[in-house]
N, C-alpha and C positions, 0 to 999 in steps of 0.2 A: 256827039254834040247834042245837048238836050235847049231846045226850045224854049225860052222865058214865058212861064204863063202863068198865072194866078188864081186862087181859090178853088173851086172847083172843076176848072177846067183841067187841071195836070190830070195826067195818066196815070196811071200804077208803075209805069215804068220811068214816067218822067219824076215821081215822087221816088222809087227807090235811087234813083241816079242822083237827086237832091240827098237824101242820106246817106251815100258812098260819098258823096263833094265834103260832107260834114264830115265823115270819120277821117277822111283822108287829113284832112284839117287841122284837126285832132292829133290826128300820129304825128305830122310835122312837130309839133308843138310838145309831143308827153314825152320826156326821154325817160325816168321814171316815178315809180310811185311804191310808200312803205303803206301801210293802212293794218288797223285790227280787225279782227273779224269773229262773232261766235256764233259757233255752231250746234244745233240740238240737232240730235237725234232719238224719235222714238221709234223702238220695234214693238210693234202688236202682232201677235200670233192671230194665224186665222181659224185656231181653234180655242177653248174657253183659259187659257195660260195666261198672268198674269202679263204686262206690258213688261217692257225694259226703257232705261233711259241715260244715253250717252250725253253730254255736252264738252265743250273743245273753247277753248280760248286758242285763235292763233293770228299770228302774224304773216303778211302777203309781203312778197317782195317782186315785186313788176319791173323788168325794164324794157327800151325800145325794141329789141328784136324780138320780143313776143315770152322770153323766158319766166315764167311765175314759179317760186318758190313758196312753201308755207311752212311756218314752225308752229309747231302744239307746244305753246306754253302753261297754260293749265286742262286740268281734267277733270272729268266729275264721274259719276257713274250714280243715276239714280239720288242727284242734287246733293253727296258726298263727295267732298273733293280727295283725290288721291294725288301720289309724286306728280309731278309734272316729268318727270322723262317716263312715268307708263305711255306705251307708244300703244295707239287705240288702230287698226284694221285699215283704215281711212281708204287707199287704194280699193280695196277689194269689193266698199258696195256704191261706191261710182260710176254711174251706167257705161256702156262702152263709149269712144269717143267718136264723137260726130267733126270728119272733118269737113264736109261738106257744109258749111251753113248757112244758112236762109240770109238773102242778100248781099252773102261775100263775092259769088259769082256771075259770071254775066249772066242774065237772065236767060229764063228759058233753059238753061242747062241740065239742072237736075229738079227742079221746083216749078210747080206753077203758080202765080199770084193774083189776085182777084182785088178789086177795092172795095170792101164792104160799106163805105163809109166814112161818116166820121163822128167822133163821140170825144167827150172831156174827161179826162184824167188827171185829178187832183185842180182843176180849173184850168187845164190845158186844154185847147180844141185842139186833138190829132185826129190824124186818118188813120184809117183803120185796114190792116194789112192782111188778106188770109193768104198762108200759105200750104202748099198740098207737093208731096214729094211726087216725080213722074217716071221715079224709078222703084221697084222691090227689091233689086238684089242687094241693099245696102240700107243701115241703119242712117235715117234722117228725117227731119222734123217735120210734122205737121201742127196747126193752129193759127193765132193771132200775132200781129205786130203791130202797137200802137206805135206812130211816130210824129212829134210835135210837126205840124201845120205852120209854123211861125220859123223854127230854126231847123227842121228837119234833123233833130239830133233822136234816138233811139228813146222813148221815155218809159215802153213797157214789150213783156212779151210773155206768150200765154203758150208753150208746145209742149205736144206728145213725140216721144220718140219711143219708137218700137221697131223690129226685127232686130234687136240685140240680142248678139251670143254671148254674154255675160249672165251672173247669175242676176241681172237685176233684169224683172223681167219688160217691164214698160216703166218709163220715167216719162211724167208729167208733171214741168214745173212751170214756174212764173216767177218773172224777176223784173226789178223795177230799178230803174234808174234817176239819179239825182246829179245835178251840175255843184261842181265843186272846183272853189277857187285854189290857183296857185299861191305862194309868196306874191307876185308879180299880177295880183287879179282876172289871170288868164282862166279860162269856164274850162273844165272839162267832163264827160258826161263818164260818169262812173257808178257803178253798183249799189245799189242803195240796199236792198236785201233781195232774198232767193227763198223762195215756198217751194217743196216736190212732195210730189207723193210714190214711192216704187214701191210693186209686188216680188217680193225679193224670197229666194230658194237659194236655204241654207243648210248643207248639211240631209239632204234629202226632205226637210222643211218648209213650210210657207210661212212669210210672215210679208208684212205690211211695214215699210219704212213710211215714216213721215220728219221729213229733215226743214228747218228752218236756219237761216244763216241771216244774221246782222252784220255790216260793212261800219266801219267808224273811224275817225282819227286819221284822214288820210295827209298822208305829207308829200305832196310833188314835187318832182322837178327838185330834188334835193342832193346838195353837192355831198353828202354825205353818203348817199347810197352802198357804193363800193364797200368802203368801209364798216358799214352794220351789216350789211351782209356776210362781211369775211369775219367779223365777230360773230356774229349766227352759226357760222360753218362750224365755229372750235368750241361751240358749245356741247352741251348733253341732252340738248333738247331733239325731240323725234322731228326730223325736218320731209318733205315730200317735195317731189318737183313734177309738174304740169310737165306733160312729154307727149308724143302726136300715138303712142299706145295707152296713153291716160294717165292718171295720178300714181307714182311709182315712188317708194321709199330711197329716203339719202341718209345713209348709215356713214358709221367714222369707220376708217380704215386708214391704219397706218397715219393718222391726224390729217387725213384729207376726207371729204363727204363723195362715197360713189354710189350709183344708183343700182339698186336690189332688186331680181327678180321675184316678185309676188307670190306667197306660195298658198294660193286659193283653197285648198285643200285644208289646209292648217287653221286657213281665217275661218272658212265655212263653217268646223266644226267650232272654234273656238263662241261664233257668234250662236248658234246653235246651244250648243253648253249653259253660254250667260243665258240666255232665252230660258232654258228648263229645269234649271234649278241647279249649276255645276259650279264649275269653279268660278262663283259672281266678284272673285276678286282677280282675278289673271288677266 
């Protein structure tokens, strides 16, 4: 049971428990949500090799039990557009997955949290949230959470995630959030865009990811759902599905979408190749 108190006086813990009250809110209310999304990616070598540059048009398919799907609708390669069914690596330089994260669980579990503060974001006064993992034997986040002061909804977050056994070596991103109306004028706090930067080993390789993703077009809470999604599945577009081992490919078999084990080995070199002069169309 958290205490009513106001302005400065809340705790770090009475303030996270205020934005658990809001997500929980939230869930009651999101059953789900389609949205577009594009994604750039650049590879910089961190020796004198010219850059590379991927970008993605896709489609998100969210619903209540937590299940996200995305389809690669268009492609680019180097601001060239190619087919839209070349299916681009996408699992493979997705840092490992963090199931642990910063204020899902009751406090003090695996995190410690500090209030630094508080400071305005975009003309929001939020408080200002540090977090510091208080375990090593597992990948989990350190940094900032900005969280709105007035509705306690999630508006910003600044972390490094490192001890991943994945080729991606430390990921530091920042993702910002915006309130978006239902049909029915109902708010709900959603993704607005995602900045990272990963040191990525490829192919016995360093390079430097720097990925940026735009959120747009979302449509809630739409009776429609089901249905675009089971037209998604009979397509020939490259689909992926969020899963608690990470972003993992949904290929057709037999006119049904099953999920594919990842063959790193194959990505590694393949992104290695495009990087050095190989096959810049494959």
């Amino acid at each position: 049971t958290v205490e009513v108190k106001s302005g400065i006086d809340l705790s770090v813990e009475e303030i996270i428990a205020r934005w658990q009250q809001n997500r929980e809110a939230q869930k009651e209310k999101l059953e789900n949500y389609i949205a577009s999304s594009f994604m750039s990616l650049h590879f910089e070598s961190t020796t004198l090799e010219p850059g590379f540059d991927f970008s993605m048009q896709l489609k998100q398919f969210f619903r209540r039990d937590g299940q996200m799907e995305l389809a690669q609708k268009e492609f680019y390669i180097n601001g060239v557009k190619f087919g839209k069914n070349h299916e681009f690596p996408l699992p493979e330089i997705e840092p490992e997955k963090v199931m642990t994260q910063p204020l899902e669980l009751k406090l003090n579990e695996r995190y410690a949290y500090k209030l630094l503060g508080t400071e305005k974001v975009d003309g929001i006064l939020c408080y200002v949230i540090g977090v510091e993992p208080k375990v090593q034997d597992e990948a989990l986040y350190s940094g900032k959470i900005w969280i709105d002061g007035t509705t306690f909804r999630e508006v910003k977050q600044s972390l490094s995630q490192r001890g991943i056994k994945s080729n991606v070596l430390v990921n530091v991103e920042t993702q910002n959030y915006e309130l978006v109306r239902d049909q029915k004028g109902n708010q709900f706090n959603l993704l607005q865009s995602i900045s990272a930067q990963q040191p990525l080993n490829a192919a016995g390789r360093d390079f430097v990811l720097q990925r940026t993703v735009q959120f747009s077009d979302y449509v809630i809470n739409t009776t429609n759902f089901s249905a675009a999604l089971a037209a998604e599945h009979t397509s020939d577009d490259p689909m992926y599905r969020d899963t608690d081992k990470g972003l993992q490919s949904l290929r057709k078999k037999s006119g049904e979408r099953v999920l594919v084990d990842n063959n790193t080995k194959r990505i590694k070199s393949r992104v290695a190749g495009l990087m050095y002069g190989g096959d810049r169309k494959s």
